[in-house]
N, C-alpha and C positions, 0 to 999 in steps of 0.2 A: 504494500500500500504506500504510494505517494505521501511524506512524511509534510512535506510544502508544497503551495502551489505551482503548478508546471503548466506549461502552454508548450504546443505544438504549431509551428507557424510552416504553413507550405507556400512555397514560391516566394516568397522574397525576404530573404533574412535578415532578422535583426537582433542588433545584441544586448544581452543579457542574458546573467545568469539560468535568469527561470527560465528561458528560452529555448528551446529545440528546432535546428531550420534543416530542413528537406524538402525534395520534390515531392510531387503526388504520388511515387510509386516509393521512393525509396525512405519513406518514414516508417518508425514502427507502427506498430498498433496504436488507432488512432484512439480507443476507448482507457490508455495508459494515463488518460491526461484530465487534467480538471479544462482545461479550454483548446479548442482546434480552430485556429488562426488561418486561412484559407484566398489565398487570391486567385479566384476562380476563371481569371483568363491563364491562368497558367500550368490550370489543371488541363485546358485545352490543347495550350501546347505540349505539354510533356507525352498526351496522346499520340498526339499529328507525328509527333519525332518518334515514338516507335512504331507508328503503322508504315512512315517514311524513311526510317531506318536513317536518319540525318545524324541522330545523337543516341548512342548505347546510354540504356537506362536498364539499373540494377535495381531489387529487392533490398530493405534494409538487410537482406542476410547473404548481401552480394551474388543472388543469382541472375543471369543476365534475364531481359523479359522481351518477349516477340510476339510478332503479331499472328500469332496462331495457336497450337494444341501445349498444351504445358506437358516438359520431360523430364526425363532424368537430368539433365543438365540446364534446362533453364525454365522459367515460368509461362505461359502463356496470357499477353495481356488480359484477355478477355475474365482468366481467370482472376487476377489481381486486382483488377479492377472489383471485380463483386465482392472483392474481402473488402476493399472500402466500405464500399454500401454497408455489409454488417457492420461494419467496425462503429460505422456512424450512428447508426441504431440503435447500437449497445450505449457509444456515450449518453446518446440523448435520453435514453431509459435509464441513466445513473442520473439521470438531473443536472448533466452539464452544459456545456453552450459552445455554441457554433459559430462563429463569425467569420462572414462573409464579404469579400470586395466584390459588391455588386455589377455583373455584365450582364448584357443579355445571352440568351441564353442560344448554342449552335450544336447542329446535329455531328454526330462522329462515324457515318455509315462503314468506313471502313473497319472496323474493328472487327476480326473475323470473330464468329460464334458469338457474337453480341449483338442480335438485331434490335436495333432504337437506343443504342448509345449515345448520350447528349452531355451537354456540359456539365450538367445538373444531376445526373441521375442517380448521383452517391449521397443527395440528399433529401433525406424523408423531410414530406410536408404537411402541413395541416389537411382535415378532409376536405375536398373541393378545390383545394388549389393547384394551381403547375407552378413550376419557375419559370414559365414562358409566353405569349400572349396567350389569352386579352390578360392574363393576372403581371407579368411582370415584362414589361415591354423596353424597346430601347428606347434612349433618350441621351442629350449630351447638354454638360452645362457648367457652367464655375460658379453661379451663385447660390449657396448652400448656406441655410438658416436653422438653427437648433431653435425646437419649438416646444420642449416639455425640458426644461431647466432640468430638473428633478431625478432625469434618465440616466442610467451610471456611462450610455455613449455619447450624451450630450458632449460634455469634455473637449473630445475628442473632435469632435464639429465645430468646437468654437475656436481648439486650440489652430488647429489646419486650415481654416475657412478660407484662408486666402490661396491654398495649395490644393483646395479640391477639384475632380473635375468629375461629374458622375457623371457614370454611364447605361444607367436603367432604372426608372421606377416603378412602384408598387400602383397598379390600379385597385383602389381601395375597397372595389364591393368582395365579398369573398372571401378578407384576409383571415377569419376566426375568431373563436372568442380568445381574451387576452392578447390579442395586437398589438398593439405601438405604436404611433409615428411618432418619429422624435424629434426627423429634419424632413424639413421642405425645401423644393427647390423655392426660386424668385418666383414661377406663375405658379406654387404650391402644390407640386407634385409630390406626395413620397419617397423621397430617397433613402431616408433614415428608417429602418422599419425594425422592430421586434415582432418575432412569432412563437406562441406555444407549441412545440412539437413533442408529441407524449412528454416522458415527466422535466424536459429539459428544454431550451429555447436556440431561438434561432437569429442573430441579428442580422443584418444587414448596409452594410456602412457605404458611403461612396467611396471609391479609391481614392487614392494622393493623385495628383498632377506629377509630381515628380518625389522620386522616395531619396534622391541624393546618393552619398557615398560616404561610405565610414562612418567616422564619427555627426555626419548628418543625421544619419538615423537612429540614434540614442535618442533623441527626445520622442521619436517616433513608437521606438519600442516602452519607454516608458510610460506615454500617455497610455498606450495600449496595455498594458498591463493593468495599470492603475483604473484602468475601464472595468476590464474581467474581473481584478478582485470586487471591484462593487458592485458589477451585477450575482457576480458567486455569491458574494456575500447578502443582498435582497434575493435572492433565489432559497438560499437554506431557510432565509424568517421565514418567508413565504410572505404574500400578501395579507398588510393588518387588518379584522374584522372592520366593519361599518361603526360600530359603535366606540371604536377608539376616540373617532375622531369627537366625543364630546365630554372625554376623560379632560379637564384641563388641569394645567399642573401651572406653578406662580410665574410668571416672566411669560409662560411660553405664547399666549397673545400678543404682548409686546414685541417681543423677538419676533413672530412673524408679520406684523406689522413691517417693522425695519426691515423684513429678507422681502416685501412684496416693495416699499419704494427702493430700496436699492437697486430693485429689478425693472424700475421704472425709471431709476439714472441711469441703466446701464443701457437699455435701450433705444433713451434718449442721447447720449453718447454715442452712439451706435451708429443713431440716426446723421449725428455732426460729423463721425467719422467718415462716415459715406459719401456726405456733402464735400467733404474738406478731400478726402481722396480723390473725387471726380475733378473738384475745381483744380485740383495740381496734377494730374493726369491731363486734364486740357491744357495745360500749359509747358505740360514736361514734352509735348507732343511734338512742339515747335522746335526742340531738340535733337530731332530726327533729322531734320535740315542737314546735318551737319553729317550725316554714317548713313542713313540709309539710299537705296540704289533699287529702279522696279517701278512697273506700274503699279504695284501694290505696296510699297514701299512709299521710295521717295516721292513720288506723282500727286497720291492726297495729301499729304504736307503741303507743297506747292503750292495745292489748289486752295488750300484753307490758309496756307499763309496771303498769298493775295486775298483772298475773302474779307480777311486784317483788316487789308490798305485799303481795302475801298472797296475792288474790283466785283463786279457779276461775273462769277466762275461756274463754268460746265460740271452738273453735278454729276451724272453720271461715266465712273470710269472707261465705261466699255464706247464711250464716244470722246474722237478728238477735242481737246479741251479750249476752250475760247476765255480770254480775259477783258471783261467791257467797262470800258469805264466813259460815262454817256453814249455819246455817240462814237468812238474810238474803240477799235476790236482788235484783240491782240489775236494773233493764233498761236498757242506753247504748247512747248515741246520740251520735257524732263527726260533727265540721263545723270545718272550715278556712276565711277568706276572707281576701281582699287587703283586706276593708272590714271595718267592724265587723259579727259574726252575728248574720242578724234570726231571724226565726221558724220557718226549716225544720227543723232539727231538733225543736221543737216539736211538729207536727204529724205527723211520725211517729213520736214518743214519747208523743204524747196516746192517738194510734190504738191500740196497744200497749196503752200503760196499762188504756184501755176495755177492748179485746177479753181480757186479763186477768183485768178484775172480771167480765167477761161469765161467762167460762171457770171463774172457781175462786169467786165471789161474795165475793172478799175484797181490801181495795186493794192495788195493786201499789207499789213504788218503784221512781223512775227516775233517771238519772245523764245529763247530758249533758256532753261536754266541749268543750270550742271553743277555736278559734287562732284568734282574731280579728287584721286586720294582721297577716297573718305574714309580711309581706314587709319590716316594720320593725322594729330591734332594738325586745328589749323594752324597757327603759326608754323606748323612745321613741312606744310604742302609747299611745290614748288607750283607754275602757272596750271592753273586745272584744267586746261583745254588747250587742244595744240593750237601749231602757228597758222596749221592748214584752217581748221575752224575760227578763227580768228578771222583771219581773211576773206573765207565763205560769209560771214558774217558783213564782213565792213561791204561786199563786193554785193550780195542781195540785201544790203539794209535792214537786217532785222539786230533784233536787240540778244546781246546774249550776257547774261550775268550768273552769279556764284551764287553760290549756298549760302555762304557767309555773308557776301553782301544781303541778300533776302534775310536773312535771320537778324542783321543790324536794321533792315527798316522793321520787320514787328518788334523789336525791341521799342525804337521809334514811338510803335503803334499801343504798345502795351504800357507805356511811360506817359501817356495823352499828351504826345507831342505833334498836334496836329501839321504847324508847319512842316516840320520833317517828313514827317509824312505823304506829305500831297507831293513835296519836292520831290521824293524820291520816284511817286507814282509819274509826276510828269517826265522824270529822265528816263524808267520805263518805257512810256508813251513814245518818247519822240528819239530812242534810240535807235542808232546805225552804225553798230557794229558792236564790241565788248564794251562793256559801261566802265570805265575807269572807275581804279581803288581808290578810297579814302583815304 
C-alpha cells in the first residue's frame, strides 16, 4: 500500500518527487496510484507510433509491443491497450481521480484485433455519455475563466490563465448527476469539467499552450499536485449533509462575508487587469514596426499605423491596400527582410501604378514601406533598401520610407503632437522617391 500520495503522469513529465512520468504503454499499473495525470493527445500518438512502427515502445516490464497477436517475446498492442481500460476501472472503483488534458476525441482503426479503438476508450464514463460529439466536441481558444472559486482545479485555471489554450468542451445536457463546471471559456463553454464515474471522479482540464522546459515546469507540477491533494482530500469527507450549512459556529459569518467581497475585488481587478492588458497590447502592437516581415505580419501594423496619422486604410488584407487622405490616394506596398529590401515591392507597385493610369488615364501615387534588417536593432541597420530601389523609387515617383521613420511619426501621433503629424503625412503625400532621415 502506497504509504504517500503518488500520481502517475503520462505524456509529459514533470518533476517531482510524488511524481511518476511514462508513456501510455510503458507505465505501471495504473490502479498503483492515488491520481493518473493523462495528456490524452499523446495517448494518440504513442498508438499511431506502434501501428507505424516510427518509435519502438516497451511494456513497463520492457517487453517490446506490436501491432498484432501478443508472444512469447513481445506484447501485442491490442492486448495492452485493454489492460489500461481495466486498470482505469479499478482506480476509479478505489475512489481515485483521473485527470484529463482535454482533446477531442479520434478514431484508431488501425489497431489490429481492436475494432472501434478511439482516443478515449480506456476511459469509463458516466451513463449516457461519450467522450465525443454531440457530448464532448472540438473547440479552440485562450480565454479561460474559473467559475466555482471553491473547486480544488480552480487553482490551476487561475494560476495558467494566461498559458491556456483549450481544445474541446463539455456540451452540458447529459453530463450526470454530480458534474462540475469549474471553467468557462469567454462565450461560456465548458472546458473545466468534473464527472462522477462509479466511486471515483473524473476531471477534465484545458491543456497548457506551452509546458516549457526544465525547471519551467516545476511550478506546473506543483500546482498540479496541490490540485489532486484537495480534490483527494474532498473526495475521502465526501460531500457535507444539507443541514451543515445552518450549524453556525462564532466569526464564521463574518469570515465569509470578507471571503464573498474579496471575491468581489478580485474580480473587479480582474476586470482593470483586462482593460489595462488590452490598452498596452494596442500599443505594444506598434512595436512590430520595427521585426516583423509578411502580409500577416508586418502589413497590418502598416495599415493601422497610418490609421494613426490620419489616413483611410484598406481594411481588408486579402485586397491591395490604399492610403486616402481627402482626396489624395496612396497605393502601398509593405516588405520586411533579415537583409536589406531589393526590388519586390517595386514590381508590384509598378504593376499597380500602370494598371491605374490604364484605368483612370491619370498618374497614380505610390507609398512603399520596408523593414529592412529587422532582425537588428535599429541603430545598428545599415541603408534598409538597396541603391536599385532607391532609384526605382526616385525614377517612378512614388514615396518609399522605413519602419523606423513610420514608428517616429505614431510616436508623433500618440504624444498629440498634431503638427508633426500632419507634416509628416504631407511628406508622405507628396513624396518622390526615399523620404530623407531625420
Amino acid at each position: 500500500m502506497l504509504t504517500t500520495m503518488r500520481a502517475l503522469v503520462i505524456g509529459f513529465p514533470l518533476p517531482d518527487p510524488q511524481i511518476d512520468n511514462y508513456n501510455f504503454l510503458s507505465a505501471p499499473s495504473f490502479f498503483d496510484y492515488d491520481a493518473l495525470v493523462v495528456d490524452t493527445a499523446s495517448v494518440s500518438r504513442t498508438i499511431e507510433e506502434v501501428v507505424d512502427q516510427s518509435q519502438e515502445r516497451l511494456t513497463h516490464a520492457e517487453q517490446p509491443v506490436v501491432n498484432g497477436p501478443t508472444s512469447p517475446v513481445s506484447v501485442g498492442l491490442a492486448d495492452a491497450l485493454r489492460r489500461r481500460q481495466e486498470e482505469t476501472q479499478r482506480l476509479l472503483a478505489r475512489g481515485h481521480l483521473v485527470v484529463c488534458f482535454a482533446y477531442p476525441d479520434v478514431p484508431h482503426p488501425r489497431v489490429t484485433g481492436f475494432s472501434g479503438c478511439h482516443r478515449y476508450y480506456w476511459l469509463p464514463a458516466p451513463a449516457g455519455l461519450t467522450y465525443a460529439p454531440p457530448h464532448l466536441m472540438p473547440g479552440e481558444g485562450t480565454e479561460v475563466l474559473s467559475t466555482e472559486t471553491e473547486h480544488p482545479f480552480a487553482p490551476y485555471v487561475d494560476r495558467f490563465r494566461t498559458n491556456l489554450l483549450y481544445r474541446a468542451y463539455f456540451s452540458e445536457g447529459g453530463l450526470g448527476p454530480g458534474a462540475r463546471v469549474f471553467a468557462r471559456s469567454a462565450g461560456g463553454a465548458a472546458v473545466g469539467v468534473e464527472l462522477a464515474v462509479g466511486n471515483g471522479r473524473v476531471v477534465f482540464l484545458p491543456p497548457l499552450r506551452s509546458l516549457g522546459t526544465g525547471t519551467d515546469r516545476y511550478p506546473i507540477a506543483e500546482r498540479i499536485l496541490d490540485c489532486i491533494r484537495h480534490a483527494l482530500s474532498m473526495a475521502a469527507a465526501g460531500p457535507p449533509p444539507a443541514w451543515v450549512s445552518s450549524y453556525a459556529l462564532p466569526g464564521l459569518a463574518e469570515r465569509e462575508a470578507q471571503r464573498q467581497e474579496a471575491e468581489h475585488e478580485l474580480a473587479a481587478a480582474d476586470a482593470r487587469l483586462a482593460e489595462a492588458r488590452a490598452e498596452a497590447e494596442t500599443l505594444e502592437r506598434y512595436r512590430r514596426l520595427l521585426w516583423q516581415e509578411g502580409k500577416h505580419g508586418l502589413e497590418p501594423i502598416v495599415r493601422d499605423a497610418l490609421r494613426l496619422l490620419g489616413f483611410t486604410v484598406t481594411d481588408d488584407l486579402d485586397r491591395p491596400a490604399e492610403a486616402v487622405w481627402e482626396k489624395q490616394t496612396l497605393l502601398l506596398e509593405v516588405e520586411g527582410s533579415s537583409e536589406a529590401v531589393d526590388m519586390a515591392p517595386h514590381y508590384r507597385l509598378r504593376r499597380r501604378l500602370e494598371e491605374g493610369l490604364e484605368r483612370t488615364a491619370r498618374p497614380q501615387r505610390g507609398l512603399v514601406v520596408v523593414n529592412g534588417y529587422r532582425l537588428r536593432p535599429p541603430e545598428e541597420r545599415p541603408a534598409q533598401y538597396t541603391d536599385a530601389l532607391r532609384v526605382a523609387a526616385e525614377t517612378m515617383r512614388y514615396g518609399l520610407v522605413t519602419d523606423l521613420q513610420l514608428l517616429q511619426a505614431v510616436e508623433k501621433a500618440l504624444e498629440k503632437d498634431d503638427a508633426a503629424v500632419a507634416a509628416f503625412r504631407e511628406r508622405l503625400l507628396s513624396a518622390e522617391g526615399a523620404l530623407p532621415l531625420e
